[in-house]
N, C-alpha and C positions, 0 to 999 in steps of 0.2 A: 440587509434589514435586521434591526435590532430584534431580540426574544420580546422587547417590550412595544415593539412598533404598534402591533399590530391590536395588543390588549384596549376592550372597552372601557370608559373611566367609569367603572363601576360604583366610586362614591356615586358622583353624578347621575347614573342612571337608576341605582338601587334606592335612592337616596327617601324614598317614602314605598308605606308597606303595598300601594297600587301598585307602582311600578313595579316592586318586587314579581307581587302576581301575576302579573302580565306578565312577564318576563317570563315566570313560571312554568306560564298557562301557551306559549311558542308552538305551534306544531312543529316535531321532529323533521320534518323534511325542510324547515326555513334554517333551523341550526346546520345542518347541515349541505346550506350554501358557499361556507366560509371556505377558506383553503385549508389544503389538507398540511400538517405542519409537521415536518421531518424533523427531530432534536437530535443533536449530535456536537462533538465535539473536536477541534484539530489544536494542534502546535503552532499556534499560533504566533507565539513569542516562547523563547527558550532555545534549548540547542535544537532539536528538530524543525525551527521554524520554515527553514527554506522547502522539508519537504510538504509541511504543513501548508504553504500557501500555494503547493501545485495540486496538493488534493484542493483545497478552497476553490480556487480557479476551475476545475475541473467539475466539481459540484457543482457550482452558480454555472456553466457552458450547461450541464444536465437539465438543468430547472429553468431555465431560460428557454430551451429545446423543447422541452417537454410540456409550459403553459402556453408557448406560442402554435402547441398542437392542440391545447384545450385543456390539458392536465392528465390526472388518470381520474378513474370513472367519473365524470367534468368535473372536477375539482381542480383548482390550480394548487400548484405544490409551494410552499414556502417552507424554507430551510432555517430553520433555527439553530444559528450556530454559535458555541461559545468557545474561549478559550482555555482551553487546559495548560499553558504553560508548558507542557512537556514533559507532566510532571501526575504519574499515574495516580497520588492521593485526591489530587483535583481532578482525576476525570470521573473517578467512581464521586464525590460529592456533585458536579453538576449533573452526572445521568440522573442521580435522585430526584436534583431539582427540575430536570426536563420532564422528567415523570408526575411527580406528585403536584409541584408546584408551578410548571410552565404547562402541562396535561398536553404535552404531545403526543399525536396522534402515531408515531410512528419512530423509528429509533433507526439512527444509522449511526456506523460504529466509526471508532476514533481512530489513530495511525498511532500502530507501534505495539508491538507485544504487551509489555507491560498495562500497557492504558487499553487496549481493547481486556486482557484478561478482568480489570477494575470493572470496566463499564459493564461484561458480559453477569458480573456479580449483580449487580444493578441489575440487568434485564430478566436472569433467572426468578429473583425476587420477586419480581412484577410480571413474569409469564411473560413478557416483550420480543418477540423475534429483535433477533440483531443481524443485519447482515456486515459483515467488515472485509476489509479488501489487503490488510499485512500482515497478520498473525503469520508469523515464521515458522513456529511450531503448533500443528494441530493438535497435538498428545493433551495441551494444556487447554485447551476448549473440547469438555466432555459433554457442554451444554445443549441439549439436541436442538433446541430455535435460534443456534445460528448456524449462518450459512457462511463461508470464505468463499471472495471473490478471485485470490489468487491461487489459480491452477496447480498448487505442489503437492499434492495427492497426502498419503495418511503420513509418510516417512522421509520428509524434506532433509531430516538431517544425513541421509546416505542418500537422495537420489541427486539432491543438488551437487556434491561435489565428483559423484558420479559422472553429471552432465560434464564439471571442469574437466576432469580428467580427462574423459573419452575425447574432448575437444586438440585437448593439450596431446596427446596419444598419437593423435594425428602428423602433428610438425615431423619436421625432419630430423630435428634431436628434442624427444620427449624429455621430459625433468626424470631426473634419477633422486631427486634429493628435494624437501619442502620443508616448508617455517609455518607453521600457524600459528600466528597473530589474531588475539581478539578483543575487541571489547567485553564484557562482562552482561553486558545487553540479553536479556534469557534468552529469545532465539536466535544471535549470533553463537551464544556459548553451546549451544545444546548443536544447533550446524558444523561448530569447529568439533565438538568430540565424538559429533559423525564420520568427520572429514577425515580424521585421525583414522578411523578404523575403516575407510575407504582404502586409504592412502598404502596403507600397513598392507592390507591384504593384495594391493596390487605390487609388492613390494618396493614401495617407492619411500626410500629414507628421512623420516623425521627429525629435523637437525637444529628445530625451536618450535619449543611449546610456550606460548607467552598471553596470558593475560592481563589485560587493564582494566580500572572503573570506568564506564560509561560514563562521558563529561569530561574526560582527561581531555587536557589542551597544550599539553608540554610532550611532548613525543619526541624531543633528545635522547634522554637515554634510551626508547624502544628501538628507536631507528639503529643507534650502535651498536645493539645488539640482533637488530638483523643484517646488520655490517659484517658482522663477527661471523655470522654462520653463515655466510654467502650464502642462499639456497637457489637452486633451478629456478625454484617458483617461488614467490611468497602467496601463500593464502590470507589474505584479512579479512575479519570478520568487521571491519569501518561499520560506523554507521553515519549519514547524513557528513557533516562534514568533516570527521574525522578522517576522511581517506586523503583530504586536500592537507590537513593537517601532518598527515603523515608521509605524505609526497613532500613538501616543505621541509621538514626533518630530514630526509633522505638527502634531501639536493643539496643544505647545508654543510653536509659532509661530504658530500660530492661521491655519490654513493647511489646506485638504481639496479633495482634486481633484472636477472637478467627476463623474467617472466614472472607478472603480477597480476593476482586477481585479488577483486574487493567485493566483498558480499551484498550490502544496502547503502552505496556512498549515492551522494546528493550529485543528483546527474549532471545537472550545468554547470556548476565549480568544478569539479572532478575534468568534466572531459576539456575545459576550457584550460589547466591546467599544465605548462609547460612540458612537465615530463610523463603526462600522461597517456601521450602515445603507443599507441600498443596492448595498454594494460586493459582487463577486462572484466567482466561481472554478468549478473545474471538479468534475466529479463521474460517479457512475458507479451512485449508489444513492441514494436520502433515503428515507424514513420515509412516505412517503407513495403513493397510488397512482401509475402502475403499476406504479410499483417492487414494492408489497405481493405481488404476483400471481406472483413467481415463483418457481423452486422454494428451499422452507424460508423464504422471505423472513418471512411470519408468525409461524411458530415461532422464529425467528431471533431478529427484534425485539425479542420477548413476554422473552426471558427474558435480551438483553444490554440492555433497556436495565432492567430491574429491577435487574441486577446494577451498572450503571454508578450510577445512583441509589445504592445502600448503598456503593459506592465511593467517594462524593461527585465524580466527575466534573463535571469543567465544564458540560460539555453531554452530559448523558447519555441522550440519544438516538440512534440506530443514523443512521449517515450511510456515505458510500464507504469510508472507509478502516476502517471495520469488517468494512461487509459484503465486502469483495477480502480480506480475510486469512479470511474466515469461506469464501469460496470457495474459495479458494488451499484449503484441507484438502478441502472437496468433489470436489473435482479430485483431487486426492491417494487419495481414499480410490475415488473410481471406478475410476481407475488400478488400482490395488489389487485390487478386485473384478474388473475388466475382466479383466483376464491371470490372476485365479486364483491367483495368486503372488507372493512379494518376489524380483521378478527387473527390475530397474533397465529393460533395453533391453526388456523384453516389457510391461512399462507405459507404455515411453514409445512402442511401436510401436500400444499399445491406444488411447493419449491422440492420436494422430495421425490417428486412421482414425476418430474416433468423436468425435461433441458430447455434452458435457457440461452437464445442466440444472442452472444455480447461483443464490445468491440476485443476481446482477450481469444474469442473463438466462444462455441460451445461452451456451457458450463452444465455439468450434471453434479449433485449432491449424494451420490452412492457411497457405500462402504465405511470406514471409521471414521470420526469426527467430519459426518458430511462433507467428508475434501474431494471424490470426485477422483480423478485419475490428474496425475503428474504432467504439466506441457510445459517444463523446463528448459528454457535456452541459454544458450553464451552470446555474449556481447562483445565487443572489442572499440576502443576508443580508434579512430582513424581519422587523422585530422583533424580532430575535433568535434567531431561526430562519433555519432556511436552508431552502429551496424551490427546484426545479427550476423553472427560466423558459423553457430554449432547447434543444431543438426544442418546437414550440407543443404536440406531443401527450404531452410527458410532464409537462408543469404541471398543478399541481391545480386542481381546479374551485373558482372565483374567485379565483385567485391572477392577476393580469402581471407583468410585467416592468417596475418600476419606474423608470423619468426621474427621475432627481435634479436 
């Protein structure tokens, strides 16, 4: 549904000074029959778009779920969603206009560091809670009315490659030797020169430090220069579908590290991808136990991955960056309920003082930049699937962690 769907033809109705006053003269409780109207914005078109139409997807399973319970306090929710392009100047101008000029009732945040940072300027402005569900690095939202939907606690850029390591530590010949590879993306760069000073201290040698602009689509020469330094492992900081892109590049030259992780690649290109077996990345949900067990996480599934199927989706099974936008609105809507009211600072004093049960697990909003404590995992592409491998109690039964 269009931002303009739903709008009254106000010439029409305003159209003489009675009508105005009567309009005027509405009891409060009939205005507020109408639905209650979420403004937000995703990647719709641009290089992000593939991840942008599973958050979409994932949002509309939410709102669909949640009016055919009645709504929140009975209001039915309508999602007003625009497109940003992928492109953080346009997200910070349409939050304005969901604010000032669309008067939405409620703000959910956009995908992708950069563009939630834009929108999060927007909601400061106007006092707006924002909840957002991929901000990489917390340090850069000092904003206290938002809340992150994804679990990486205050210091993503050391715990997450923490988690790589201790996973990879495991095998039967650990990496002695790593290349990081990155996009320019702020929180891919700001994770790789965490990763760096993970990597150091556990004395595992650095053997390429490489970055690129965010949007590069010619990854020739990177690839030959992680040709060059052979390493254990390659770490990439991919985003969306720059990691297919640079899979591609590799096999050109007939060339595969012997052990690869990707930070935020586009899950169904990626694992659908010939030589991406084995290689891995991070995560926060998969399709499988114990993820199934929490809350909505079954009804979740059941009904985005039917829908991503008639979508033709790549990989049209419920993974993290489904279920973090699927939460990001569970957040939202407790909020909501919590305080009783659309009142910006009384939801965000409800979301402060209180956990929230979502399909990610638990979410509490403790400590710096509201992030809550760390529940970082490793993933592993296996046949084409992806599976939790690291920590050893959220793998499924018969699954390991594969030695390439």
């Amino acid at each position: 549904m269009s931002a303009n769907s739903i709008k009254l033809n106000r010439r029409a109705f305003l159209g003489s000074a009675a009508a105005a006053a009567a309009f005027g003269s509405m009891p409060r409780v009939f205005a507020q029959e109408g639905p209650m109207r979420v403004g937000g914005t995703l990647p719709l078109t641009g290089p992000l778009a593939g991840v942008g139409a599973i958050h979409k997807l994932a949002a509309e399973v939410f709102v669909e779920q949640i009016n055919a319970k009645g709504g929140i306090l009975g209001r039915k929710v309508e999602f007003v969603l625009l497109d940003d392009q992928s492109l953080p100047a346009n997200a910070r101008t349409l939050y304005e206009r969901l604010v000032t000029a669309d008067k939405v009732d409620l703000l959910m945040g956009p995908y992708g560091t950069s563009s939630i940072i834009a929108a999060m300027g927007v909601a400061a402005r106007f006092k707006k809670m924002l909840v957002q569900s991929s901000l990489g690095d917390p340090s850069l939202a000092p904003y206290p009315l938002q809340f992150p939907t994804l679990p990486i606690g205050a210091e993503p850029q050391l715990t997450n490659t923490e988690v790589v390591l201790d996973a990879y530590a495991s095998l039967p010949t650990p990496p002695k030797t790593i290349a990081f590879v990155t996009s320019k993306f702020p929180s891919a760069l700001t994770i790789a020169k965490g990763g760096q000073q993970v990597a150091e201290k556990r004395g595992i040698n650095s053997v390429l430090d490489l970055e690129y602009e965010f949007g590069t689509k010619d990854f020739g020469a990177i690839a030959n220069r992680i040709k060059a330094a052979d390493p254990d492992l390659l770490w990439s900081g991919a985003i969306g579908m720059e990691a297919v892109q640079l899979l591609d590049a590799m096999s050109r030259i007939d060339y595969q590290p012997r052990n690869q992780f990707y930070l935020f690649p586009a899950p169904g290109p990626t694992a659908a991808h010939p030589k991406a077996n084995g290689l891995t990345s991070l995560t926060w949900f998969e399709e499988h136990e114990p993820f199934l067990k929490y809350h909505g996480a079954q009804e979740f599934v059941s009904a985005y991955d039917s829908k991503a199927k008639a979508a033709g989706f790549p990989y049209p099974r419920t993974e993290y960056q489904a279920a973090v936008e699927y939460a990001a609105w569970q957040i939202l809507a407790a909020a909501v309920e919590g305080a009783g009211k659309l009142d910006d600072a009384a939801m965000a004093a409800w979301l402060r003082a209180n956990a929230v049960e979502t399909v990610v697990g638990p979410r509490t909003f403790d400590g710096k930049f509201n992030a809550g404590k760390p529940s970082t995992k490793l993933k592993q592409v296996q046949g084409k699937d992806w599976v939790t491998v690291w920590p050893v109690e959220f793998r499924p039964a018969g699954k390991e962690f594969l030695a390439l």
